[in-house]
C-alpha positions, -999 to +999 in steps of 0.1 A: +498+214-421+486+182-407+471+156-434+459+120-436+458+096-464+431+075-469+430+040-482+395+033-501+382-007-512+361-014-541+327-031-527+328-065-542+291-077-536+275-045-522+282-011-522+286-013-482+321-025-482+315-052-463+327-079-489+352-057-505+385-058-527+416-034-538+425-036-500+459-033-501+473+003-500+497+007-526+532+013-520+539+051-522+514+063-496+538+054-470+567+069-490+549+101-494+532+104-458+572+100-444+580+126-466+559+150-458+569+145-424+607+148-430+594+181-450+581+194-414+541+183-415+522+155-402+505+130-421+494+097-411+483+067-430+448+046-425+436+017-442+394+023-447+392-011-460+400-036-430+372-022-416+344-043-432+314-016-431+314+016-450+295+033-423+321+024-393+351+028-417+339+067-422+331+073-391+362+064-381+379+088-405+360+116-399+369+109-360+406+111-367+399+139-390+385+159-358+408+142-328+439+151-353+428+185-366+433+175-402+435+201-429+441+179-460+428+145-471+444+124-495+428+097-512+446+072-534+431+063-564+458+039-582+436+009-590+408+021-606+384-006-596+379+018-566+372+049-587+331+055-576+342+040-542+368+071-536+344+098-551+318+084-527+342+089-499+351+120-511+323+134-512+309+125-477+342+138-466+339+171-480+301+172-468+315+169-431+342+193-434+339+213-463+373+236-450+392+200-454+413+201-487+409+164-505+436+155-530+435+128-549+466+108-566+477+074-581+480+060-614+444+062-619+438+100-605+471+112-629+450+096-661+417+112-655+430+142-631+408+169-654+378+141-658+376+136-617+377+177-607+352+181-632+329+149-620+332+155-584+333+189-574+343+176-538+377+170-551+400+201-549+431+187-566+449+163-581+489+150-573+496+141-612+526+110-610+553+109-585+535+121-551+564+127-525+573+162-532+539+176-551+524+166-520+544+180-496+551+211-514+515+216-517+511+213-478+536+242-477+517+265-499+485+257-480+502+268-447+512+298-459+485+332-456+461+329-485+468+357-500+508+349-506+496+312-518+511+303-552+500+264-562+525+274-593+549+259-574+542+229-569+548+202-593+525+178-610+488+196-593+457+200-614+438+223-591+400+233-589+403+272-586+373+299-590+389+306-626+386+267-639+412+240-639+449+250-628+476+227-638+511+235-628+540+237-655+562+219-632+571+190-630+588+164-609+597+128-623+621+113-594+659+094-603+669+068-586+688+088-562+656+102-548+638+069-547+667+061-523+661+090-501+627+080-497+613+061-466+592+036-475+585+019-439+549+021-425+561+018-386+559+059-381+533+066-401+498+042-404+477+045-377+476+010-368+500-015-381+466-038-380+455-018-416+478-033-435+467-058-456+481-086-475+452-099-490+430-118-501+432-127-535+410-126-563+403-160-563+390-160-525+374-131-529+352-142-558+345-177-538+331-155-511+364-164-484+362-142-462+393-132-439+395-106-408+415-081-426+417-064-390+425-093-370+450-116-392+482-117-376+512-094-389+530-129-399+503-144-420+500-104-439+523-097-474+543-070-473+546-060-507+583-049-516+586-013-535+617-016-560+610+012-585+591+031-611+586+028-647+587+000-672+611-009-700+584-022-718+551-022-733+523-051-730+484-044-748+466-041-717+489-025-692+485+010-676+517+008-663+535+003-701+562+025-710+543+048-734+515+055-702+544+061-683+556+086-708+525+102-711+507+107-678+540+109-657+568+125-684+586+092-669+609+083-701+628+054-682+628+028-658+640+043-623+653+018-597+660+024-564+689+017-549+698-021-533+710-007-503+673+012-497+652-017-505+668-043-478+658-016-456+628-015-464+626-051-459+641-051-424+618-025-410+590-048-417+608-076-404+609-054-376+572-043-373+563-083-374+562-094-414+581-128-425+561-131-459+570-104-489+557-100-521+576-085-554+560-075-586+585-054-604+605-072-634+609-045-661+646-056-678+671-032-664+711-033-671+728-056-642+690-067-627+702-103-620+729-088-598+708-062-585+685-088-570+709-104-560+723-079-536+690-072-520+683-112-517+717-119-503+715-088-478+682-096-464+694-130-457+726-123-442+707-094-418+677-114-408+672-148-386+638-147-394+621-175-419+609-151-443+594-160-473+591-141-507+570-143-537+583-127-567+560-123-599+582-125-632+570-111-663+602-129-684+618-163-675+638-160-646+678-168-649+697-192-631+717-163-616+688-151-601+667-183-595+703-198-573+703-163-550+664-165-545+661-199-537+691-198-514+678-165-494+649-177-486+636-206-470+602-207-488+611-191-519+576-188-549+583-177-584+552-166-601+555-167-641+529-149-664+529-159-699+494-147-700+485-159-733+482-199-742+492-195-779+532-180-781+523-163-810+500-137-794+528-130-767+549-118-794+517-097-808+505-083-777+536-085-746+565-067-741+587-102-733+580-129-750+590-167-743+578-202-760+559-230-741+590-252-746+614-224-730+588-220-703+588-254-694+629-256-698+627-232-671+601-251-649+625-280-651+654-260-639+634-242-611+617-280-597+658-286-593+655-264-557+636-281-534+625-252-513+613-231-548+576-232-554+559-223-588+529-202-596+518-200-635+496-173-642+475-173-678+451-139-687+416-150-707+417-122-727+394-103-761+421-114-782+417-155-781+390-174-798+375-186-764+347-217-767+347-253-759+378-263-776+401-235-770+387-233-731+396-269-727+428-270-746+437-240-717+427-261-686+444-290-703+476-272-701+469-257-666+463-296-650+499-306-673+517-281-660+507-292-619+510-329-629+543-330-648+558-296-627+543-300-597+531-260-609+502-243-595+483-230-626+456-204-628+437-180-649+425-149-646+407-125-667+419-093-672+401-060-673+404-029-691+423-005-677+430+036-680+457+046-698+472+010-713+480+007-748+447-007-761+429+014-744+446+048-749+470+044-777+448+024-804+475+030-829+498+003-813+478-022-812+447-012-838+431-046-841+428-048-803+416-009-800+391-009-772+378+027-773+366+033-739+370+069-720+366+086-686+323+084-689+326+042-702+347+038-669+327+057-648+300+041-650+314+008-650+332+014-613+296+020-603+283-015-602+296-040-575+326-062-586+305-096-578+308-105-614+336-101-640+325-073-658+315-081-698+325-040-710+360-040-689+366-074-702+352-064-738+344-102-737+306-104-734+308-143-721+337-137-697+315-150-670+307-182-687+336-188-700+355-182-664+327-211-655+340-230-679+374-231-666+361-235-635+340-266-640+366-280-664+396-278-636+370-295-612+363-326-640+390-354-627+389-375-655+400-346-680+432-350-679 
């Protein structure tokens, strides 16, 4: 069966895509596209959103879709920001071919699998959690006559049928050992290596920066870094707790793959032209500071290439690991989230916890290596007080921590998201209960993301108080 996954942006100031976000393609596409191959199909890997028009980007598919002969289209919807964007997509897709199977997977797709067959009838089926072998085994059945097919089994599919909703009994949560066997390199499979992209942030986005997605050069791109699945732990607003992962994906524990398959990872992208990398994965595991250091220590001893790494910490990093990082890499960035200003709602509302005085015992010890750079990162959330006071008392803090730590500080407010605690699990967290569903979302993902959005936020001032910050970091004097 010969398939193609399809990367779809969220239109930032128009629906068009031509000022968009969510363009980077999360990790597993590439992991399940090379294992559909190794399981005897094709499947290749494009990246709508580098392409800056909604129009061209879908013509473009649907070209590919023809040239290639394409029988099954999958469509990733992890971040939900991009949840219209992909039912939009699928739909025209289905309009042009109607033979073409679309599937649908992700985070996002596993939460509301039953919510998106039944809101977009152009959707024949959703991969429920881990993708590499639900995906391929459903190739397989589609290959086969249709009278022998049996979608029974194939694990983790919710299936439109003529009867209603199918959804398998079987299941497939992968160990470590079978994160190891996976390939996660994008050489052999993405159309163009020119679709990956490493950016831009948030922050450029919203100041309307606007970067040739298509165009940058490999070097300048961040490869984000797949180490595992899972998380140890649970924080109020995070989709990707340990209780969501227990639910939606009958993960029960933190799976890690193995050193050995991450470096090369690492080194085929080295290969393919990246020197900047980008880890977000910090769920306590047992031996994780040695772990780490294995894969830093490898990648350094098998590359001559000045590669730099950013690493996003959701505890205070040790000086085990901060003495391999900083001497792997030559330009080495540590990105610290303690999210909330006040310790006390950490405690509440994080799975990790720290106080401002260990955080900054821990900015002294990483200003100690000279090539180490620090990012702190703090969330404006529901759960503060925010008005004059408490918004200055913030950016205070932010313009302390550059002056005295030579930090880069930011904020950032976060959004609502399927499946996290406070969203889906009010009894954890009852005073920060948000109450939304599939229909609140929805209709949410419909308007453009040109603003930060009062419902997701359940802050009704989150604009003016983002303005705030803003105007407040600007004010020289305040200091």
């Amino acid at each position: 069966m010969r398939s193609i996954i399809v990367h779809i942006p969220k239109g930032f100031s128009a629906d068009d895509w031509s000022h968009n976000y969510i363009n980077v393609m999360p990790m597993g596409v590439f992991s399940i596209a090379n294992y559909a191959v190794f399981a005897g199909h094709s499947c290749r890997v494009m990246n709508a959103a580098v392409y800056e028009c909604r129009e061209h980007a879908l013509e473009l598919v649907y070209r590919r879709i023809e040239q290639d002969g394409i029988g099954v289209v999958g469509l990733p919807l992890h971040w939900h920001l991009s949840g219209y964007d992909v039912c939009f997509a699928a739909e025209q897709i289905k309009d042009r071919f109607p033979e073409c199977r679309v599937v649908l997977g992700g985070i996002t797709a596993t939460i509301f699998a039953k919510e998106l067959l039944n809101a977009c009838p152009a959707i024949d089926a959703v991969v429920m959690g881990d993708g590499e072998v639900a995906f391929a085994s459903y190739l397989d059945v589609l290959d086969k006559p249709v009278d022998e097919r049996d979608f029974g089994i194939v694990p983790n599919l919710c299936l439109r049928t003529d009867a209603g909703l199918f959804t398998s009994a079987k299941r497939q949560v992968d160990t470590d050992v079978e994160m190891g066997r996976y390939n996660f390199s994008i050489a052999d499979c993405i159309y163009d290596v020119r679709e990956y992209a490493g950016g831009p942030s948030m922050f450029d986005v919203i100041k309307g920066k606007r970067v040739d997605l298509l165009n940058q050069p490999i070097e300048d791109r961040a490869f984000f870094i797949n180490i595992g699945r899972g998380c140890s732990l649970n924080c109020v607003y995070c989709a990707g707790s340990s209780v969501s992962f227990a639910r939606y994906f009958h993960r029960q524990e933190l799976t890690v793959r193995p050193a050995a398959s991450v470096v090369r990872t690492v080194l085929d992208a080295v290969e393919v032209g990246f020197s900047k990398f980008h880890i977000c994965f910090d769920a306590p595991f047992s031996g994780k500071d040695d772990y780490f250091a294995e894969i830093f220590t490898s990648i350094a001893a098998a590359t001559n290439t000045d590669l730099s790494l950013l690493y996003e910490t959701y505890n205070l990093p040790s000086r085990r690991f901060l003495d391999s990082f900083a001497s792997s890499f030559n330009k080495a960035t540590i990105m610290i989230s303690p999210c909330f200003v006040e310790s006390s709602l950490m405690q509440k509302y994080k799975g990790y916890h720290f106080t401002r005085s260990e955080m900054e015992d821990c900015l002294t010890q990483i200003g100690k290596y000279p090539n180490l750079n620090c990012f702190v990162y703090f969330a404006i959330t529901c759960l503060e007080n925010w008005n004059d006071d408490t918004i200055r008392e913030l950016v205070l803090y932010m313009k302390q921590l550059k002056n005295r730590w030579g930090c880069q500080a930011s904020a950032m407010p976060i959004l609502a998201e399927p499946g996290s605690p406070w969203v889906a699990f009010g009894s954890m967290y009852a005073d920060a209960a948000l109450g939304l569903g599939f229909a609140d979302f929805y209709r949410e993902w419909q308007r453009p993301l040109n603003e930060w959005n009062p419902t997701l936020c359940n802050l009704p001032a989150i604009n003016e108080v983002f303005a705030r910050i803003g105007e407040l970091m600007q004010n020289e004097s305040l200091t």
